[in-house]
C-alpha positions as CSV (number, residue, x, y, z in Angstrom):
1,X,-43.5,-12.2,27.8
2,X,-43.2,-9.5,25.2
3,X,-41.3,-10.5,22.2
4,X,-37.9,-8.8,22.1
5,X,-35.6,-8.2,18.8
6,X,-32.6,-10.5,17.7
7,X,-30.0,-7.1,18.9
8,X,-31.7,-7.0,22.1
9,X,-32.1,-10.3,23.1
10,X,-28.5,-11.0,22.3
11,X,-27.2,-8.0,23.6
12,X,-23.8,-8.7,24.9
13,X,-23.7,-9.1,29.0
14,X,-20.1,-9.8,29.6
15,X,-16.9,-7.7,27.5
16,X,-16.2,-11.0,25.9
17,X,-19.6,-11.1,24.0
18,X,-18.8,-7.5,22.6
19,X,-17.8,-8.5,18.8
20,X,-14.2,-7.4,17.1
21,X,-13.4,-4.8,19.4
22,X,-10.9,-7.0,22.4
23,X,-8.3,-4.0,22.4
24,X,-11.1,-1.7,24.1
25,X,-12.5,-4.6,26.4
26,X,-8.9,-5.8,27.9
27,X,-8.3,-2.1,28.0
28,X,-11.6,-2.1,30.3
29,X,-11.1,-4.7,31.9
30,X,-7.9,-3.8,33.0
31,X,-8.7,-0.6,34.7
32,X,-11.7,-2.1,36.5
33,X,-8.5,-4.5,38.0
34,X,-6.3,-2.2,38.8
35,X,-8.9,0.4,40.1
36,X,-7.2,3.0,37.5
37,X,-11.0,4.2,36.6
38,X,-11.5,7.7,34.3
39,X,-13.5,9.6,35.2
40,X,-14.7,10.4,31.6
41,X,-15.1,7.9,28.8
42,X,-15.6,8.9,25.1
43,X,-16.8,5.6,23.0
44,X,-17.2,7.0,19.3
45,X,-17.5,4.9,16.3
46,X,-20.1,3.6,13.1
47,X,-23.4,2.5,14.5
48,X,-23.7,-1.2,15.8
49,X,-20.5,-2.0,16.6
50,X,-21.3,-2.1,20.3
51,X,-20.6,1.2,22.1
52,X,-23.5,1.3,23.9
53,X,-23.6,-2.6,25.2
54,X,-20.2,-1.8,26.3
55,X,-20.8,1.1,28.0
56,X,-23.8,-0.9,30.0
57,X,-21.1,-3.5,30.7
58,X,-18.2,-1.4,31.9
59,X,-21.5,0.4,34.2
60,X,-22.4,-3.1,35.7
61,X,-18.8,-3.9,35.9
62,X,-17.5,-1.1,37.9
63,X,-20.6,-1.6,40.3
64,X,-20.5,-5.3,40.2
65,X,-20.7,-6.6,44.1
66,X,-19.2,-10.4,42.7
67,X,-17.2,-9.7,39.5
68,X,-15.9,-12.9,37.7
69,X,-12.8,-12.5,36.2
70,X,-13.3,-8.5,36.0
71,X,-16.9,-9.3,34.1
72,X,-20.2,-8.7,35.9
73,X,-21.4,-11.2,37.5
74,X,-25.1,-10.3,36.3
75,X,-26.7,-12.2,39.3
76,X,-26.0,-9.9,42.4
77,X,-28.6,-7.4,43.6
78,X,-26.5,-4.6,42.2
79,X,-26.3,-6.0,38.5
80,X,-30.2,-7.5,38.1
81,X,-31.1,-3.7,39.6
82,X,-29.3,-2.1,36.7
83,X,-30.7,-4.8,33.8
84,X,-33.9,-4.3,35.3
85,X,-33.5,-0.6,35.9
86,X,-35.1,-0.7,39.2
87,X,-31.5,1.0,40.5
88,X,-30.9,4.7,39.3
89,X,-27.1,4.1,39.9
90,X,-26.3,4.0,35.9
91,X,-28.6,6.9,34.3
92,X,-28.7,6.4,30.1
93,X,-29.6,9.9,28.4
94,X,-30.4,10.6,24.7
95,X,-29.0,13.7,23.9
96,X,-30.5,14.1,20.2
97,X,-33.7,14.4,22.7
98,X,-32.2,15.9,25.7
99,X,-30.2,18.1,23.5
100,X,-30.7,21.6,25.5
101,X,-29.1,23.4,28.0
102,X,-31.6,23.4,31.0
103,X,-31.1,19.2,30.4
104,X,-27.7,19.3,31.3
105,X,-28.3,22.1,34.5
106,X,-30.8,19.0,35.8
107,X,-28.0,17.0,35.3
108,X,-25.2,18.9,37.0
109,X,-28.1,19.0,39.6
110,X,-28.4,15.5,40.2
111,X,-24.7,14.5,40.0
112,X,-24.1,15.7,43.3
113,X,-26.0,12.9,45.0
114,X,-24.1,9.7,45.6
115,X,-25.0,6.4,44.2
116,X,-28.2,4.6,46.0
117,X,-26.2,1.1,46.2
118,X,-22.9,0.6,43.5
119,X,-20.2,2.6,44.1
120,X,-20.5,4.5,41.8
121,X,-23.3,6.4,39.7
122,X,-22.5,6.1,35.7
123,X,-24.3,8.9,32.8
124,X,-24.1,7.5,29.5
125,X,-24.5,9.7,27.5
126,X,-26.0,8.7,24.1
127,X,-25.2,10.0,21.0
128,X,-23.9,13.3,22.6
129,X,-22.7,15.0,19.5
130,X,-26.2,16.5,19.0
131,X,-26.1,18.7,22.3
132,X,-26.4,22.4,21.0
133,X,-23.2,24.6,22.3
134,X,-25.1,26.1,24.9
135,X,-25.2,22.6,26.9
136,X,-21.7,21.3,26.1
137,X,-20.6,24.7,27.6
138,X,-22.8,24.1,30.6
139,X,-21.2,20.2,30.7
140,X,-17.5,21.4,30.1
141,X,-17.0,22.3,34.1
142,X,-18.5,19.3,35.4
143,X,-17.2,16.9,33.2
144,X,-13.7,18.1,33.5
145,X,-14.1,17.6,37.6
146,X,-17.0,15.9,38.9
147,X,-17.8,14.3,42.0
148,X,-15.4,11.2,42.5
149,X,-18.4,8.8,43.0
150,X,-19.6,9.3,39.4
151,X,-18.2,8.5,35.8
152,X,-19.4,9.7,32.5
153,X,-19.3,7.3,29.3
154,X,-19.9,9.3,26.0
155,X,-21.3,7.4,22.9
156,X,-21.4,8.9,19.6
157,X,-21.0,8.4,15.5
158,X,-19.8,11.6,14.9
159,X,-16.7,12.8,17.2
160,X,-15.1,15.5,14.8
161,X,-18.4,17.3,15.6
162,X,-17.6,17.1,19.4
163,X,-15.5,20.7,20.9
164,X,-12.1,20.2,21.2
165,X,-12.3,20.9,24.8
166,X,-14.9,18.0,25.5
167,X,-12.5,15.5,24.1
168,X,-9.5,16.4,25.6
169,X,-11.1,15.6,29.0
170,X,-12.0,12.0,28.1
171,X,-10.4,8.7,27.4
172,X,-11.5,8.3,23.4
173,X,-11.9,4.5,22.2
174,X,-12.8,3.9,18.3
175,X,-15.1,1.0,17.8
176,X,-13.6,-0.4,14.5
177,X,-15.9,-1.8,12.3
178,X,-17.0,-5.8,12.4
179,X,-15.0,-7.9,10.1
180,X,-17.1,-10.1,8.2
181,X,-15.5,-12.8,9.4
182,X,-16.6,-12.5,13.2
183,X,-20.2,-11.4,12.2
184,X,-20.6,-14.9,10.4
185,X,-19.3,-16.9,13.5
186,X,-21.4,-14.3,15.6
187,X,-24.3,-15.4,13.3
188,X,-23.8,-18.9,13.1
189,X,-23.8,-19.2,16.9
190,X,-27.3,-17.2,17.2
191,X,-28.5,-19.4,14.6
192,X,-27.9,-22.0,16.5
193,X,-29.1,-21.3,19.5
194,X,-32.9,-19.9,17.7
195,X,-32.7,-23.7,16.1
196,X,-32.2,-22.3,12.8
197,X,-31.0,-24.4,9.8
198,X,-29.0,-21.9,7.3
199,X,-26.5,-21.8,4.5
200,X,-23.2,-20.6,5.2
201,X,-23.2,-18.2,1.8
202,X,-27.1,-17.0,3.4
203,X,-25.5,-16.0,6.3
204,X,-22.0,-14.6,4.6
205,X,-24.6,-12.4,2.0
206,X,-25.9,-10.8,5.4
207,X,-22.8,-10.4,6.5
208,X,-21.6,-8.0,3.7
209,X,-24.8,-6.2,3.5
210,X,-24.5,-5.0,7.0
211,X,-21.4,-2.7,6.3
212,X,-19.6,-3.7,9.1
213,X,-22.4,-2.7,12.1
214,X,-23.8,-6.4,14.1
215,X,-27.0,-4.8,14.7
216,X,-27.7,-4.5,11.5
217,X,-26.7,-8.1,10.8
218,X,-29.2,-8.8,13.5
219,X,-32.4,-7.1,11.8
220,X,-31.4,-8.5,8.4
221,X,-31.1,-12.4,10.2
222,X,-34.6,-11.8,12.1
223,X,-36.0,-10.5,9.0
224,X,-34.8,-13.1,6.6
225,X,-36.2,-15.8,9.4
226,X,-39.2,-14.4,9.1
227,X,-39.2,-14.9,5.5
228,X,-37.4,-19.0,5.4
229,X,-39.7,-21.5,6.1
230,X,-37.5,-24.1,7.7
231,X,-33.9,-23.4,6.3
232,X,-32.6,-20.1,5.5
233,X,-31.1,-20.2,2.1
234,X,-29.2,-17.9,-0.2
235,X,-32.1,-17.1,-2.8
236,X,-34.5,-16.0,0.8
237,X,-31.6,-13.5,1.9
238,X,-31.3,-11.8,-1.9
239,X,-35.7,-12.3,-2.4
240,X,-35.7,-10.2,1.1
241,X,-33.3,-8.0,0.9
242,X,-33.7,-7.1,-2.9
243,X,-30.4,-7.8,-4.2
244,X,-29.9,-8.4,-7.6
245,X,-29.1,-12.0,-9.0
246,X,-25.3,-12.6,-9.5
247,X,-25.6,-14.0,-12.9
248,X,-27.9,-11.2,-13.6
249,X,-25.2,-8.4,-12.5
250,X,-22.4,-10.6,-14.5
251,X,-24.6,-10.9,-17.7
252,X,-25.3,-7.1,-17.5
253,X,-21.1,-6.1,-16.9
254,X,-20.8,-8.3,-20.0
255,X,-23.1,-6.2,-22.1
256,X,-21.2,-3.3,-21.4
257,X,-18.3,-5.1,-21.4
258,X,-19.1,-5.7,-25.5
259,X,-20.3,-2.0,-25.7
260,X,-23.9,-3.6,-26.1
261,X,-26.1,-1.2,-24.9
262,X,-29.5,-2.4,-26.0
263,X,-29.1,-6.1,-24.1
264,X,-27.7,-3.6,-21.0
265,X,-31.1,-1.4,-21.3
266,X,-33.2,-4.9,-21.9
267,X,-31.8,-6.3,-17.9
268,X,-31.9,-3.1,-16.4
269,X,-35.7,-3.2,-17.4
270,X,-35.7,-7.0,-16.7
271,X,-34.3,-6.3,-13.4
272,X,-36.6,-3.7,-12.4
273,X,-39.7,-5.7,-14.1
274,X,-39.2,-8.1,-10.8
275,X,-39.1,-5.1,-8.5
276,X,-35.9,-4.9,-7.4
277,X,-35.1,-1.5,-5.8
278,X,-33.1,0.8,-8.8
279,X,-30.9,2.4,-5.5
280,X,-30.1,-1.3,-4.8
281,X,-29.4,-2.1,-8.2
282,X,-27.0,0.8,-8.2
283,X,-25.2,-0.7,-5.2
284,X,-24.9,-4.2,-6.1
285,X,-23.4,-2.8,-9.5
286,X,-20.8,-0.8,-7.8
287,X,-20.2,-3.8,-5.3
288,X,-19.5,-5.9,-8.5
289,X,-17.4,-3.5,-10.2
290,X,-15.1,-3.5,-7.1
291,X,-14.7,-7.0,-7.2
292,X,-13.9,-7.1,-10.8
293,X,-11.6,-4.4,-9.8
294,X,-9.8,-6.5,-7.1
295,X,-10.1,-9.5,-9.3
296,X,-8.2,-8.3,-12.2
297,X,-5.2,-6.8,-9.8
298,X,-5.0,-10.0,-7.7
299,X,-5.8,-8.7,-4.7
300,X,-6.6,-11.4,-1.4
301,X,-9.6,-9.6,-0.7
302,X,-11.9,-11.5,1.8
303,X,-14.9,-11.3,0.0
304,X,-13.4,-13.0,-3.5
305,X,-12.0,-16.3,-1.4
306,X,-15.6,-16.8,0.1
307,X,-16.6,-17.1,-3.7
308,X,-17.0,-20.9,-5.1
309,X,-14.0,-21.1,-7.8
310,X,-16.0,-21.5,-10.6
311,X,-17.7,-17.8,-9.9
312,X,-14.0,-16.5,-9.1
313,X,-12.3,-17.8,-12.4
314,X,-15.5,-16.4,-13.9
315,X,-14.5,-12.9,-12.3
316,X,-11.1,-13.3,-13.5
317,X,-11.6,-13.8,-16.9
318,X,-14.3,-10.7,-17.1
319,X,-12.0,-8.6,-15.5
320,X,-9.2,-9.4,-18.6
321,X,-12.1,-7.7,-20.8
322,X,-11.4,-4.1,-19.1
323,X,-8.2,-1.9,-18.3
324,X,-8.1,-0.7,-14.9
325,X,-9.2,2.6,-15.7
326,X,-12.1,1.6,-17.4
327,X,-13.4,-0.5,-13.9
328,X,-12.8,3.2,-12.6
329,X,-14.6,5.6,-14.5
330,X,-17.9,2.8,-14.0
331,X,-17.3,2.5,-10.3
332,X,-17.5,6.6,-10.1
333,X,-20.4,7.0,-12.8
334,X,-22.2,4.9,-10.8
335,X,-21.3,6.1,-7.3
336,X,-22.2,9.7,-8.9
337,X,-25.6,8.3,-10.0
338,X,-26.2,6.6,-6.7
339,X,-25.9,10.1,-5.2
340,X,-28.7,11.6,-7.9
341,X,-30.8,9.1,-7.6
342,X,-31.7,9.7,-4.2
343,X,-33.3,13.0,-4.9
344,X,-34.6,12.3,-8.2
345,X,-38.3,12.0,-9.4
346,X,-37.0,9.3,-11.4
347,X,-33.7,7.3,-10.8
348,X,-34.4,4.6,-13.3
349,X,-33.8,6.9,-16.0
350,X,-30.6,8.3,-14.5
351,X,-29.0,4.2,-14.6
352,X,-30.4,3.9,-18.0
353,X,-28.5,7.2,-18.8
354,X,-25.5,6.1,-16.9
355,X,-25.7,2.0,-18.9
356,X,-25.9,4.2,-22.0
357,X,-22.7,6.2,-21.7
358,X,-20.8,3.5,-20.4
359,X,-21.7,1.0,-23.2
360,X,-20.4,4.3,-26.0
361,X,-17.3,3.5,-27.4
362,X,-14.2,5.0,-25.5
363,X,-13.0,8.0,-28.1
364,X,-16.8,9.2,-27.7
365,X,-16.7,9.2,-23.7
366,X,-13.2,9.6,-22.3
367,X,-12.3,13.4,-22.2
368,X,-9.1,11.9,-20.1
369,X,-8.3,10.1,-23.3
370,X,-8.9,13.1,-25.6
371,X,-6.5,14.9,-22.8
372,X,-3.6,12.1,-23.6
373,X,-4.2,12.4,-27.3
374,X,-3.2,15.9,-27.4
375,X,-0.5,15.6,-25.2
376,X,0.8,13.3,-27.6
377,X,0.3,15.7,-29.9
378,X,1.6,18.4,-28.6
379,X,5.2,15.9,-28.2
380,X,5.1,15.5,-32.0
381,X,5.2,19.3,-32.6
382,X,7.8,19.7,-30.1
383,X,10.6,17.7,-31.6
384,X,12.1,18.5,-34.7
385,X,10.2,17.1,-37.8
386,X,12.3,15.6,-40.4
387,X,14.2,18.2,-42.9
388,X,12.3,17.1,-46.0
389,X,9.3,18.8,-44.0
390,X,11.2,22.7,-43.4
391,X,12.8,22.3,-47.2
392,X,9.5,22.1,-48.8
393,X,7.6,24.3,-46.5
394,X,10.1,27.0,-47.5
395,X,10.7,26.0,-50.6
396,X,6.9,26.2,-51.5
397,X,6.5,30.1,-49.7
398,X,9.5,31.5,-50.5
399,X,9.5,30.2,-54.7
400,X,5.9,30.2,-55.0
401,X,6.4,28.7,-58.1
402,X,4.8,25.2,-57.1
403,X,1.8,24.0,-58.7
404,X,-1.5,22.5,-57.4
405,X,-0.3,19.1,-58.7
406,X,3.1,19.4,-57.4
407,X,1.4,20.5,-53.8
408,X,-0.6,17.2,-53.8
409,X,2.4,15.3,-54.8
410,X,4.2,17.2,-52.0
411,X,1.9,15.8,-49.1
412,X,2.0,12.8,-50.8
413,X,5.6,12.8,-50.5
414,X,5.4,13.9,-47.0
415,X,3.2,11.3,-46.0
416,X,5.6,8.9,-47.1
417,X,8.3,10.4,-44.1
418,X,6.2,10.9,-41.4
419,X,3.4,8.5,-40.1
420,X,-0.2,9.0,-40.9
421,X,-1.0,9.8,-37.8
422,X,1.5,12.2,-37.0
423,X,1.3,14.5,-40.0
424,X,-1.3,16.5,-39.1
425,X,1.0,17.7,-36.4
426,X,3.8,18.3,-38.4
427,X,2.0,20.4,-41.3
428,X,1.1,22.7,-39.0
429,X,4.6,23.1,-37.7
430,X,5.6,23.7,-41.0
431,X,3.3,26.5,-41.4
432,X,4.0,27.8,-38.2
433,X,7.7,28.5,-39.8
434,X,6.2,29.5,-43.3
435,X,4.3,32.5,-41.6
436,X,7.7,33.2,-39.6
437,X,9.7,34.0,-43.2
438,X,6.7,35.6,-44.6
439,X,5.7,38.0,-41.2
440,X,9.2,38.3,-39.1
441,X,8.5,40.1,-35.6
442,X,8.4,44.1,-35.8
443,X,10.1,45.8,-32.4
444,X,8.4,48.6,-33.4
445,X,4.5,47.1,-33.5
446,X,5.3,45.7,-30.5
447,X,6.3,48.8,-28.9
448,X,3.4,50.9,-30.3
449,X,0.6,48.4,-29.0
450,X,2.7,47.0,-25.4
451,X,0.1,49.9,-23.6
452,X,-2.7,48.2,-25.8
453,X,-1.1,44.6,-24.3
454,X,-1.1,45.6,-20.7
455,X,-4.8,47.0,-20.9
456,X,-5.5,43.3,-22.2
457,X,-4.3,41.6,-19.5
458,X,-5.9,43.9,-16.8
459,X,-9.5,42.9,-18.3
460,X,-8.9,39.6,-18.0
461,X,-8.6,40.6,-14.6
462,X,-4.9,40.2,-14.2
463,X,-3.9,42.8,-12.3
464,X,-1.2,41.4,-10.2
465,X,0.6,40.3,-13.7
466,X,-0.2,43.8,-15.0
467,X,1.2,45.4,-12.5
468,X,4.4,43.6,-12.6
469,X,4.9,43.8,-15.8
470,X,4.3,47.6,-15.5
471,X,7.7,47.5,-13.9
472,X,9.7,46.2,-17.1
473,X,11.2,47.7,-19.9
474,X,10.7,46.6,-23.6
475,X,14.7,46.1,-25.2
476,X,14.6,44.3,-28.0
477,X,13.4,41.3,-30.2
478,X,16.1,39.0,-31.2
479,X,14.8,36.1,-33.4
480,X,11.2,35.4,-32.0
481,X,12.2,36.3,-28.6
482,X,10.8,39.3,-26.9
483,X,13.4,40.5,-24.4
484,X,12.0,42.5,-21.1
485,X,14.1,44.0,-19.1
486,X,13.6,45.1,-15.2
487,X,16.0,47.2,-12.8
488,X,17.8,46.7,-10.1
489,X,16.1,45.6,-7.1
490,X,13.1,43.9,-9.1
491,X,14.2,41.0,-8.9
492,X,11.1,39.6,-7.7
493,X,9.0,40.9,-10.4
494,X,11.3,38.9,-13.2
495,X,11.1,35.5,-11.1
496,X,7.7,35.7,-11.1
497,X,7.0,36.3,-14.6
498,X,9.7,34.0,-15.4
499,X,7.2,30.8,-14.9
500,X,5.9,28.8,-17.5
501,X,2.5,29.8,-17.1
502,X,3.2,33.8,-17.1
503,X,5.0,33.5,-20.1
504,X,2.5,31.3,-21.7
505,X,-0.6,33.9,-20.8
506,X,1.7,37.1,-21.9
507,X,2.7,35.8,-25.2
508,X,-1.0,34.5,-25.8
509,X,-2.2,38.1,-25.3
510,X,0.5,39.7,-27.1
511,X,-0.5,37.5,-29.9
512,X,-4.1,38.5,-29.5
513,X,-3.1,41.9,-29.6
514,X,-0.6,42.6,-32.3
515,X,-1.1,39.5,-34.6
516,X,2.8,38.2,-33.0
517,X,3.9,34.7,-31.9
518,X,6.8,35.3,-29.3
519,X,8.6,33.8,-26.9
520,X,9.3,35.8,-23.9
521,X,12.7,36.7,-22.1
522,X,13.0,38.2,-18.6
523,X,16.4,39.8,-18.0
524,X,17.9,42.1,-15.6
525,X,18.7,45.4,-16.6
526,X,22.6,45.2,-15.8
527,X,23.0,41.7,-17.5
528,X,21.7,44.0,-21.1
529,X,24.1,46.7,-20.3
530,X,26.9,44.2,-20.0
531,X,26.3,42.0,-23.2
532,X,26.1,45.6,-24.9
533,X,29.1,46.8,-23.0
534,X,31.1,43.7,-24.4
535,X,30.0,43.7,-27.9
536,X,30.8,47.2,-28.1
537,X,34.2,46.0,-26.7
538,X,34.7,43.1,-29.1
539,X,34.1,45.9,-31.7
540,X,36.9,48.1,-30.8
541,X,39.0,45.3,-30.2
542,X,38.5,44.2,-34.2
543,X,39.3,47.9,-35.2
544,X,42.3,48.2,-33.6
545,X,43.3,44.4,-34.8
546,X,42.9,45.7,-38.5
547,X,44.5,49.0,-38.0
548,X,47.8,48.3,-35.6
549,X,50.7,45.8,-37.6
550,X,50.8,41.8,-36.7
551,X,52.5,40.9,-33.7
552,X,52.2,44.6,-32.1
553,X,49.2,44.3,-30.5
554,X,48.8,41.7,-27.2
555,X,45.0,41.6,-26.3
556,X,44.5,40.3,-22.5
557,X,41.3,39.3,-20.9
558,X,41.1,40.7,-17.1
């Protein structure tokens, strides 16, 4: 007999051989009991978590002439015809291959024709997200109402690529990936019945390097057989697969851990002097970065409490060596690289790029860092600066009578007040208000360039915020605050100038323009004419005070 592979020859015959997904088979199971049968199925998840063998299941199953306990029974005529696929009852098509619209025609040909000997005649439909639009158009009419003697079962990884009207007529169930957990015991048993002798952490390193799909699991165990010689142990799985050593990963996290990036560069080329695979070294990087990351928040992942405690207090204490964001920025670096170095001529030099800038010290690296730095900054300037600060600062433009010497003793002085680090921050303050003695705003530049102002903005190719401001009218500059005003009904217009970031952009330009650093004010027009209506009151009101005798004159307020 032919040899057959591990997935095959363990395919799963019954639903309780089907692997982590027992809320799909009871589901199943179920409606083959109570005869409550769809006639439209859509299975849809990652590869190898057994859509397919349950599809050839819930076939047998439905046609079964002896079911046990809802299960086929495997051994009646009806079952060994469909495992042997001498019956033409259960029909299995490949739609990446049968992906055209005169396939599906032939089919809704066919499905006319009643089942040969089940009761019913089953498509499965493989991978059905590759038919082109033309054939799920041609599908969409029968698989909404076919014949009642036969049942479509759609299998596919990709459902969000499937029409909206193709799922809506089928019931959808998401094969969830395999835990870990059931692949080992699911491992362990085949091991066992091939006669194979194997270490549990052989079998949990396959585990995790299947990425939750059995069949997978199932090529890497037949593989690694292939390889043992006797008993499978943990050093055969990571020679055949090409992993990278554990102590090897941990020595190399520790180098850049200590910023030292020639012993990182010296076991990347170690590494890759044994021929390990650079895309694998990648992954098993990331992968270890992850763990660190879990590690150092204390999180009950799975994959840590399969660790001996000696490599997890290991973990631990590496973890304390980097801040949270740090095991961030390497896990995308790295995941960015992984995605280069598919394409590139040659990867090796884009991880040896990537060990580089992660082993450079973090003020050289971090533009996130440099971001929080100036928002500190920016704090500093924001808040008043002690007095001593303004009282020089004016002091030294307005007398000019200060020295060089006295200047340096000045900052000395200054120094002394405000922290090193802060200073810089406050100087400049300082001199912000020194050039606001020497060069108060002028109205009048203001209102001689504002055409000058708005043609700025429109090259900058803000035309919506030029035209706005179009509908405004200069009034006046009280302190360093430019006052706009707008009429009556453009209310709109002030509210949306009114935001932070308008304002910001306006004032920059009107700087740029005139040489003048303003704040902006957006008023209405009748809230202007009433301040100037009341002053002029308040005016009058004084007048007559000083002109009519004490105690004649009553003022009221109405």
């Amino acid at each position: 007999m032919a040899y057959k592979a591990l997935y095959r020859r363990f395919r799963p015959q019954i639903f309780e051989d089907v692997i982590g997904q027992s809320s799909i088979t009871t589901t199943l199971k179920n409606q083959i009991k109570s005869s409550n049968i769809s006639h439209a199925y859509l299975f849809s998840g990652t590869r190898g978590t057994g859509k397919t063998s349950t599809a050839k299941i819930f076939a047998r199953g439905v046609n079964c002439l002896n079911p046990q306990n809802y299960n086929p029974c495997n051994e009646c005529e009806v079952c060994k015809g469909i495992l042997t696929e001498n019956i033409m009852d259960v029909i299995e098509i490949d739609a990446a291959s049968n992906n055209g619209v005169d396939h599906i025609r032939e089919l809704r040909e066919n499905v006319k024709y009643p089942p040969s000997k089940g009761r019913y005649k089953v498509y499965i439909i493989d991978e059905v997200h590759m038919l082109s639009s033309g054939a799920f158009n041609a599908l969409l009419k029968t698989l909404e109402e076919p014949p009642n003697h036969v049942i479509f079962i759609l299998a596919t990884t990709d459902p969000q690529k499937l029409p909206a009207t193709i799922l809506s007529r089928c019931q959808r169930f998401d094969f969830k990936a395999v835990t870990t957990q059931d692949m080992l015991k699911r491992l362990k048993d085949i091991c066992d019945a091939l006669g194979v002798e194997t270490e549990d952490k052989a079998l949990r390193m396959i585990a995790i390097n299947a990425g939750g799909a059995l069949r997978d699991a199932l090529s890497i165990l037949e593989q690694c057989i292939s390889f043992t010689d006797g008993k499978l142990t943990e050093e055969e799985v990571i020679d055949t697969l090409g992993i990278v050593n554990y102590e090897i990963l941990f020595a190399l996290v520790e180098a850049i851990a200590e910023k030292n990036t020639s012993k990182a560069i010296s076991l990347v080329q170690t590494v890759v002097g044994e021929g390990k695979d650079i895309q694998q070294l990648i992954k098993d990087l990331i992968h270890y970065f992850r763990n660190l990351m879990m590690a150092k928040m204390e999180v009950q992942l799975e994959e840590l409490l399969s660790m001996s405690n000696e490599v997890l207090d290991q973990l631990k204490q590496q973890s304390k060596r980097f801040k949270t964001k740090d095991i961030t920025e390497a896990i995308y670096t790295l995941s960015d690289i992984e995605v280069k170095a598919k394409y590139a001529a040659h990867p090796r030099i884009l991880l040896e790029v990537g060990i580089v800038a992660l082993c450079q010290e973090e003020e050289e690296i971090s533009t996130e860092r440099l971001v929080e730095r100036i928002h500190r900054l920016e704090k500093i300037v924001a808040s008043p600066p002690p007095r001593n600060i303004y009282e020089k600062s004016i002091e030294s433009n307005i007398s000019k009578k200060k020295q060089d010497i006295a200047l340096v003793d000045e900052k000395e002085e200054m120094l002394s007040v405000v922290p090193q680090e802060e200073y810089a921050s406050e100087a400049s303050k300082a001199e912000e208000i020194e050039g606001d003695l020497v060069n108060p705003p002028d109205f009048s530049t203001i209102e001689g360039q504002w055409q000058e102002v708005k043609d700025a903005i429109k090259r900058d190719k803000k035309a919506q915020v030029e035209a706005i401001l179009k509908e405004g009218e200069l009034e006046t500059i009280k302190g360093h605050t430019l006052i706009i005003s707008f009429k009556d009904g453009y209310g709109f217009h002030r509210e949306t100038l009114d935001k932070e970031k308008n304002k910001e952009y306006i004032a920059s330009v009107i700087e740029k323009v005139t040489g003048q650093k303003l704040k902006l004010s957006f008023i209405m027009a009748y809230e202007a004419t009433e301040k100037e209506k009341n002053s002029e009151e308040d005016i009058f009101v004084e007048k007559l005070k000083k002109s009519v005798p004490e105690g004649l004159l009553e003022v009221f307020d109405e």
